[in-house]
Structures are given as structure tokens and as C-alpha cells.
C-alpha positions in Angstrom: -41.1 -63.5 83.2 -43.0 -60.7 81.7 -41.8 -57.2 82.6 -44.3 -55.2 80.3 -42.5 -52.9 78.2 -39.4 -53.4 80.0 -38.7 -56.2 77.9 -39.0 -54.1 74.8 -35.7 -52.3 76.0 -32.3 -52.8 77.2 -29.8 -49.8 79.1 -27.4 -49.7 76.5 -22.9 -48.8 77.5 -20.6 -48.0 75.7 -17.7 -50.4 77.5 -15.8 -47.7 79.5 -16.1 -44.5 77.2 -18.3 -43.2 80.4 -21.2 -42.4 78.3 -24.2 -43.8 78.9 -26.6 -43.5 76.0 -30.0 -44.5 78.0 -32.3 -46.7 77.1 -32.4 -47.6 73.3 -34.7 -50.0 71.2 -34.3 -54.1 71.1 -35.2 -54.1 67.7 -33.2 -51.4 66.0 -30.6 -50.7 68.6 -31.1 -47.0 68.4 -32.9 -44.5 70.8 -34.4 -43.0 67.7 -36.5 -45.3 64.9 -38.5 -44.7 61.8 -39.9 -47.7 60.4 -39.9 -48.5 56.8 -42.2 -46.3 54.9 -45.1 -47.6 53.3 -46.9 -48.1 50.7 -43.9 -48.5 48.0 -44.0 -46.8 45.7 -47.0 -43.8 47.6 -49.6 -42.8 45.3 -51.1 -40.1 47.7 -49.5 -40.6 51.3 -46.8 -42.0 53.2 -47.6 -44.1 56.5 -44.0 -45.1 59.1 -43.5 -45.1 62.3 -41.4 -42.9 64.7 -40.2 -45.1 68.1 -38.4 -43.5 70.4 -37.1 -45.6 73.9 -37.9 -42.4 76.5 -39.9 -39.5 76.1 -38.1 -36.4 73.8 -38.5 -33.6 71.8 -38.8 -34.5 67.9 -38.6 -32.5 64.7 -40.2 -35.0 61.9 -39.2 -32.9 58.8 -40.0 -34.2 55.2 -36.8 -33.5 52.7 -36.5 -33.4 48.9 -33.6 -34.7 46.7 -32.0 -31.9 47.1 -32.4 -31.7 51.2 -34.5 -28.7 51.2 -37.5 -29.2 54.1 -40.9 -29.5 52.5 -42.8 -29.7 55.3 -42.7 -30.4 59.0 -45.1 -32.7 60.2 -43.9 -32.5 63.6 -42.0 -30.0 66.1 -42.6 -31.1 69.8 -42.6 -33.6 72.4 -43.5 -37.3 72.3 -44.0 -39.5 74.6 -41.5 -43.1 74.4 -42.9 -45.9 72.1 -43.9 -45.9 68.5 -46.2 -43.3 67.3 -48.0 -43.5 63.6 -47.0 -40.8 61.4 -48.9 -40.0 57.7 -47.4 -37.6 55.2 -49.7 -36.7 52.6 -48.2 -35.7 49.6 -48.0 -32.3 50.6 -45.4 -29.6 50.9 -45.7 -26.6 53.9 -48.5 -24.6 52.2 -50.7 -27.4 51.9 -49.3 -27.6 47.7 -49.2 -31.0 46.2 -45.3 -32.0 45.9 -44.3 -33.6 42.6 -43.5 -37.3 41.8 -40.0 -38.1 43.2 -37.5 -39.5 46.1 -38.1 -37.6 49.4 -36.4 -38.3 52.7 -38.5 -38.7 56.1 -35.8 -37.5 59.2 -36.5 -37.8 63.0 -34.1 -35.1 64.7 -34.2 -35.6 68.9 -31.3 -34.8 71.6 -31.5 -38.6 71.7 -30.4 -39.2 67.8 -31.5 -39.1 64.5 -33.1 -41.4 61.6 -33.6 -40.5 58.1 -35.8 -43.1 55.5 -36.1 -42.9 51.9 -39.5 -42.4 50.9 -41.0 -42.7 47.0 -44.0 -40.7 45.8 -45.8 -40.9 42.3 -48.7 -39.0 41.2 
């Protein structure tokens, strides 16, 4: 039996604690996903993945080594499933960012994910 995208998620509990976390992903477990980051290592941008299970406000912030925010690539609402992000290379004035580490992090009421992300130029 098919139940659409039903079957993509389960109502999660947390036996007895009387909080009920919602609906959460099959896959990961979580209300909040970011799929791996690719390519490895970027040369000019950086393709994931955000999934959330219900709809929710999201801050999708890009991060350096040091965890200052280089750039927001989003601040709003999204709908529930898995929505393509692209980060390209670029820090909040539009400057090209350096070679290095930097850290992709989903922030919602419903939970947050952070990924490690690799960019060369």
C-alpha cells in the first residue's frame, strides 16, 4: 500500500517524556536534513539539500572556520520536503571567499543541521 509521501515519514515519541517531536524524516531521523554537500572538494559552488518533514521557518547561513556567518543564502519559510540549495563561492557582498573549510547550518524551531563543506579556488 502506497500512501504518497506518507510513507516518506513516520510521527516520531519520545517513550513517555510527553514531548512529541512531530513528524521527522525516514531516512535521517531528524525533522531537519542537509544532505551531503557536493562536489568534493567545490571549485566554484556548493550544491546539498535542505529536507525538512513539515513546513518551517529556516535560516541557511554559510560559516567559516572560525564560525563567523559569510553569507545567508536563506531567512524564511519553506515548505516540507527537500529543497536544492547552491552556494556560490561567495561571501554577503557578493566577494569571492578564499580557499578553505566552511560549514553549511539549517537553524528552524524544528532543529538544526550543520555540514562541512570544502572550497578551492
Amino acid at each position: 500500500m502506497c500512501l504518497g509521501n506518507a510513507d516518506l515519514y513516520f510521527r516520531a515519541t519520545t517513550g513517555g517524556s510527553g514531548v512529541d517531536p512531530g513528524w521527522t524524516d525516514l531516512v535521517s531521523g531528524k525533522p531537519v536534513s542537509l544532505s551531503a554537500p557536493y562536489p568534493v572538494p567545490a571549485v566554484s559552488e556548493v550544491r546539498f539539500a535542505v529536507t525538512l518533514a513539515r513546513a518551517s521557518d529556516v535560516s541557511v547561513g554559510v560559516y567559516d572556520i572560525k564560525g563567523r556567518l559569510v553569507t545567508t543564502l536563506i531567512d524564511g519559510a519553506l515548505g516540507a520536503g527537500s529543497h536544492g540549495m547552491v552556494w556560490n563561492g561567495r561571501d554577503g557582498s557578493g566577494r569571492d571567499v578564499a580557499s578553505g573549510v566552511y560549514f553549511l547550518n539549517c537553524s528552524s524551531p524544528l532543529g538544526n543541521d550543520t555540514r562541512r563543506a570544502v572550497l578551492i579556488r
